[in-house]
N, C-alpha and C positions, 0 to 999 in steps of 0.2 A: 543665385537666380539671375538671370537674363533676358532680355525679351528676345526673342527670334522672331516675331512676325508682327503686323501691325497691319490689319484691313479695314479701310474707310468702306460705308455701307451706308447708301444714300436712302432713306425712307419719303415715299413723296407723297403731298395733299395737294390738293387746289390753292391751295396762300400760305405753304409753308414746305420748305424742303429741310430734312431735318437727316445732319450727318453727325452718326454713329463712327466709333473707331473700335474695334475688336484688336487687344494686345494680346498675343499670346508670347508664353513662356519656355525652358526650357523643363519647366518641372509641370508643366498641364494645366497650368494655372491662367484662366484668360481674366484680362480686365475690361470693362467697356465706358467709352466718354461719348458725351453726345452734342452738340449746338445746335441752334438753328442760326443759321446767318443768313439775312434776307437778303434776296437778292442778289448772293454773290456765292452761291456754294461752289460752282466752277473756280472761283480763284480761288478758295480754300482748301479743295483738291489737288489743285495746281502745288501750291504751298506745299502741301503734306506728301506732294510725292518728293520735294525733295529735302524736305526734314525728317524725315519717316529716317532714310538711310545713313544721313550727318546725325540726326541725335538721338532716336530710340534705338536700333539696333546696335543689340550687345550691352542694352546699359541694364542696369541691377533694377527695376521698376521700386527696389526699397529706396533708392538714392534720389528721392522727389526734388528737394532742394537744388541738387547738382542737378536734374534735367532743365527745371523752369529757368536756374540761371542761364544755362548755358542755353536755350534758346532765346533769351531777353538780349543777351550781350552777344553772342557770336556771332550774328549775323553783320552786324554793322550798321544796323538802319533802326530809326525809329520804328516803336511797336504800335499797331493800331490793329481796327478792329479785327482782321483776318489772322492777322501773326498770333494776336492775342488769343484767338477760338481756338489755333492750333495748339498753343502750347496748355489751354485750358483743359480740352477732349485727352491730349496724354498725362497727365496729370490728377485728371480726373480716375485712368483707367489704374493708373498706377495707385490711388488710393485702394481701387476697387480689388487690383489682386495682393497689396500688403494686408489689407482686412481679412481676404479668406483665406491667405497664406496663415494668418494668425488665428484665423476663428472669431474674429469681434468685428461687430458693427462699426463703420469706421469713425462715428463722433462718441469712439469709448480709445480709440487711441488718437484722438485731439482734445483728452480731455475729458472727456464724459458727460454724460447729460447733466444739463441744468433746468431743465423744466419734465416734465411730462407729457404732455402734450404739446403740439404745434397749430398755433391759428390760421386759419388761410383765408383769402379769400377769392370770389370766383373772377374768371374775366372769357371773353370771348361767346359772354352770353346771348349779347344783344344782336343776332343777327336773322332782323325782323324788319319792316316797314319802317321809317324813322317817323314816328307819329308816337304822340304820348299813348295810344291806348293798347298797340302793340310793345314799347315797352314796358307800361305796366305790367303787361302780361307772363310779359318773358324774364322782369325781374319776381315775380311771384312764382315762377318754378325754381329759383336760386334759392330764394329762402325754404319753400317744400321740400327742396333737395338736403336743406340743413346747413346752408352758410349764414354765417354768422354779420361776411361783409361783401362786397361786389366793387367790382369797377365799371367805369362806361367815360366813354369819351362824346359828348354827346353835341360835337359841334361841327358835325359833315367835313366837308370837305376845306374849310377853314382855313386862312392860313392871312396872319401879321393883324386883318381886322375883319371884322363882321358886318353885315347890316344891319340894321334894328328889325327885322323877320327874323333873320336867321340868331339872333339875340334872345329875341323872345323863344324863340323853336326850342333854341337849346336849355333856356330856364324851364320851358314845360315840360320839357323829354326827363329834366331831372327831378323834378318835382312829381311827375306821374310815378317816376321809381320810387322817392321816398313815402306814395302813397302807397304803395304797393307793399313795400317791406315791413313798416311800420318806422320807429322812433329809435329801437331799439339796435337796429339792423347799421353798421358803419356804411357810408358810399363814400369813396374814392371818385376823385374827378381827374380825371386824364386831358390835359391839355396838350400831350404830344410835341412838345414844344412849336406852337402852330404860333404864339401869340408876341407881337412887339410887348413891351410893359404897362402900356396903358390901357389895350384892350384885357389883357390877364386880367389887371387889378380891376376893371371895370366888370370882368366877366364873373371874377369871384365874391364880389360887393353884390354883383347882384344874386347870388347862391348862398349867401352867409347866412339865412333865413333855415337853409334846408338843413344844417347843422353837420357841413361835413368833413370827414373826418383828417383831410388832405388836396390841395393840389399837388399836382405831376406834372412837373418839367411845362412850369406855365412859360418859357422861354425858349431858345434855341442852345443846345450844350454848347455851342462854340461860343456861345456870348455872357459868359457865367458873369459877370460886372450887373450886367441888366436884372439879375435875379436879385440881387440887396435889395434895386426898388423895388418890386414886386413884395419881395417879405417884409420890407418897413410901411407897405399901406395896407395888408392883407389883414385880415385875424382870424386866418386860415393859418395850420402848419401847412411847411412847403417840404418837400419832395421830389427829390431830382437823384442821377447818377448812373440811371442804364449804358448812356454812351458815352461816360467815360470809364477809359480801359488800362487805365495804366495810374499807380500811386502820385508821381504828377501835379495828373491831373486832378486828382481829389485835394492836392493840396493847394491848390487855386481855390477851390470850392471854400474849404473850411475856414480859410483866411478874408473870407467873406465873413463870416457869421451871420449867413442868411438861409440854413436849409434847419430844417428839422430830422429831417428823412432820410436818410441817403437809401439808395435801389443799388449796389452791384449785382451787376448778372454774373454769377462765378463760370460760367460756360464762356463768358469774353474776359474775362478779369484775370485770369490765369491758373483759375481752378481751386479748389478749396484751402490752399494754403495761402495762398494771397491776399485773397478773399476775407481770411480771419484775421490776418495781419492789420485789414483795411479795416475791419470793425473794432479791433484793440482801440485805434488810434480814434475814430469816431467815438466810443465812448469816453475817452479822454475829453470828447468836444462835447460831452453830452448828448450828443447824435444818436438816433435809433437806427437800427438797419433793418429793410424790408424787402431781400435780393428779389429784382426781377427774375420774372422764369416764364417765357413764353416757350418753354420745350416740351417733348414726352418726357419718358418713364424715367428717362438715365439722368436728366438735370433737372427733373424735378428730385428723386431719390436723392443728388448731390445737396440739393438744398433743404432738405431734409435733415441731414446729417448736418449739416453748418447750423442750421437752425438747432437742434438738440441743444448745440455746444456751445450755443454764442448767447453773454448775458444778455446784451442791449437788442438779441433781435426782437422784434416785434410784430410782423404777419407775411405768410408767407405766398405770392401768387400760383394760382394754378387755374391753365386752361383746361386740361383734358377731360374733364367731367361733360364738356361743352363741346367739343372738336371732335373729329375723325374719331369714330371707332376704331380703329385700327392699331391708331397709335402707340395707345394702351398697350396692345398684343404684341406690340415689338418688344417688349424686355419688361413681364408682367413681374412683381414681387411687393412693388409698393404699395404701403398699407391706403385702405380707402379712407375717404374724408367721413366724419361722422360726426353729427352734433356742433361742425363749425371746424373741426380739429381732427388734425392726424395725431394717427399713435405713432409713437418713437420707434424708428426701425430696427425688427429685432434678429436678423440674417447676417451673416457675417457679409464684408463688404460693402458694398452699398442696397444688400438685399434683391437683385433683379437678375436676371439672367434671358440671355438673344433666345429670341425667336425669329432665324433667320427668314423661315418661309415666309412672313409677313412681308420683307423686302421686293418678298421673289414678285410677292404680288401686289405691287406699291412703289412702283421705283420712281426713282427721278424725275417729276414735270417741270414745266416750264414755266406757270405761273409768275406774275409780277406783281406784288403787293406793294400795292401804291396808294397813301395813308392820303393824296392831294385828290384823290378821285372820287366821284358822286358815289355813293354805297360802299365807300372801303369795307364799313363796318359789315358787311352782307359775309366777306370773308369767301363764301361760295360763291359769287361770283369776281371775286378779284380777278383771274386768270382773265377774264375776257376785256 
C-alpha cells in the first residue's frame, strides 16, 4: 500500500481554526489527522506543502515509525510546535487507514484496551459574563449535561501578577462553580501559564479550601525550574505539558520531580505513537497522563484510542459538547459522553469518517485568540 494523495482541509470558527489532513491510498483506503494550531495555521500549511511531497508520498502508511523518524531528523532543524502538528496529522492518519486496512479499532493494535470506559471532562464551558452568578450557571449545565469534571481558568486576562480585586474575582468565580456542582464533581484550575511563582502559589493557597483536583501550567513552559517552587509550597497536584513537543523536553520536566500530571497533546506531540512512548516513561516516574485536546472529532477520537490503551492515563479533555455545532459534523463516529465517560471506540480506525461539505461551509477565518485580552474566555468574541 502507498499513499498517493494527501489534502489539508481547513475547518473554521470564530477562536479556532482547525486543519484536517485527508491521506488517501493506492488501495481506497483514506486516513484523516487533525490539529488545531492557534494562531499559525498559515505556517502549518506552508510546512505541509512541502513535506506532503519529501515524506508521504509513495510511503507504505503501514511504516508509522519510518515516517515520524524521518520527519523528526531529515530536515535538519530543531522540531517545535508547527513541524511537530505536521508530523502528528500524518501519523495520526496513518494510524487511521492501518486500522481499517485491518478491521480493528486502532488502541486494539497498540495493545488493547485497558479500562472500559474513558473519563472526561468538560472545557470551553464558561463563555458567559465573568461574574460568579453566570458561572454558577453555566457550571450547572456541565454537570446536567453528565460530567463528572470541568475546567475554567478563571483569572481574566491576567498575566505574572494580580490585584487584590481581581484576586478576590477569581476566588469567587471558583467557588460560585464548586457551589454549583456540588462536592462531588472534580474542578481543574487552569492557570495558563499567566503566573510568576509567588502569585501561582499564593493564588492556589488561596483555592485549597475548594478542594481541587489540579493546577495547570501555574507557570510559563519555557521556564520549567520555576515549577519545583510552585509544587514544593502547593498541596495541590500540579499539571503541566501542552507546550511541550518534543521527548526533550519532557525530560527537563521529570528531572524536576515536581509535576503530578503531565497534558501531551498528541496532535503537537507527534501523534499517537510518541505520545505512548511519553506515557511508558511517565509512568516509570509515577506520573499520570491527561493529554490535552482542544480539537474536534479526529483528535479527540485519536485520544480516545491512547486513552483505551494507556495504564497511567487518567481523564480525558473535551470541548465539543460546548463549541460550534459544526465541528462535530466534520468527521461524526465518535461515541458521545455519558454519565461523565466515553465508551471505548468500536469502528475500525479511529471510528470517524469526513464530511467534506461541512468545510465547504466553514472555511478558514481569521480570528486571533488571544488568552491576554479582556473576555478571552467569551471565545465568540475573540475574533474582534
Amino acid at each position: 500500500m502507498k499513499i498517493t494523495a494527501v489534502t489539508p482541509l481547513v475547518l473554521g470558527t470564530p477562536w479556532r481554526n482547525l486543519t484536517f489532513v485527508k491521506v488517501e491510498t493506492d488501495e481506497g483506503i483514506y486516513g484523516l489527522g487533525e490539529v488545531r494550531l492557534n494562531n499559525r495555521t498559515n505556517a502549518l500549511l506552508g510546512y505541509l506543502s512541502e513535506a506532503i511531497p519529501r515524506y508521504a508520498i509513495g510511503h507504505d502508511p503501514f511504516e508509522i515509525e519510518a515516517l515520524t523518524s524521518r520527519m523528526i531528523i531529515g530536515d535538519f532543524g530543531r522540531m517545535g510546535e508547527v513541524t511537530m502538528s505536521a508530523v502528528s496529522i500524518l501519523e495520526m492518519a496513518c494510524w487511521y487507514i492501518v486500522g481499517k486496512a485491518l478491521g480493528q479499532p486502532c488502541y486494539r493494535l497498540m495493545g488493547g484496551a485497558v479500562r472500559d470506559k474513558i473519563k472526561a471532562y468538560a472545557n470551553g464551558w464558561y463563555t458567559v459574563e465573568r461574574t460568579p452568578e453566570a458561572f454558577h450557571d453555566a457550571a450547572r449545565k456541565v454537570v446536567e449535561r453528565g460530567y463528572l469534571a470541568l475546567k475554567i481558568d478563571p483569572f481574566g486576562a491576567g498575566r505574572y501578577e494580580l490585584s487584590l480585586d481581581e484576586q478576590a474575582r477569581s476566588v469567587a468565580l471558583v467557588e460560585a462553580v464548586r457551589d454549583a456542582v456540588g462536592p462531588d464533581c472534580d474542578i481543574l484550575l487552569e492557570m495558563h501559564g499567566r503566573f510568576n511563582p509567588s502569585t501561582a502559589i499564593l493564588m492556589a493557597r488561596k483555592m485549597e479550601h475548594l478542594r481541587l483536583a489540579w493546577i495547570e501550567e501555574p507557570v510559563p513552559p519555557e521556564n520549567l525550574p520555576e515549577l519545583r517552587r510552585v509544587a514544593e509550597r502547593v498541596n495541590i497536584p500540579v499539571a503541566t505539558g501542552e507546550r511541550l513537543h518534543t521527548m526533550t523536553e519532557f525530560r527537563a520536566l521529570f528531572d524536576l520531580n515536581a509535576v503530578d500530571i503531565i497534558q501531551p497533546d498528541l496532535t503537537h506531540f507527534g501523534g499517537l505513537t510518541l505520545t505512548r512512548r511519553l506515557s511508558a516513561w511517565a509512568d516509570v516516574h509515577n506520573v499520570l497522563v491527561a493529554p490535552h485536546n482542544v480539537g474536534g472529532p479526529v483528535s479527540t477520537a485519536a485520544a480516545l484510542h491512547l486513552a483505551a490503551c494507556t495504564p497511567n492515563f487518567m481523564i480525558q479533555e473535551h470541548f465539543n459538547d460546548f463549541a460550534d455545532s459544526w465541528v462535530k459534523q466534520a468527521a461524526p463516529g465518535i461515541p458521545d459522553m455519558v454519565d461523565g465517560y466515553f465508551a471505548l471506540p468500536d469502528k475500525p480506525g479511529l471510528g470517524v469518517e469526513l464530511n467534506e461539505a461541512v468545510f465547504q461551509d466553514h472555511p478558514q477565518m481569521e480570528g486571533h485568540f488571544d488568552l491576554w485580552r479582556d473576555d478571552w474566555h467569551r471565545r465568540d468574541v475573540a475574533k474582534k
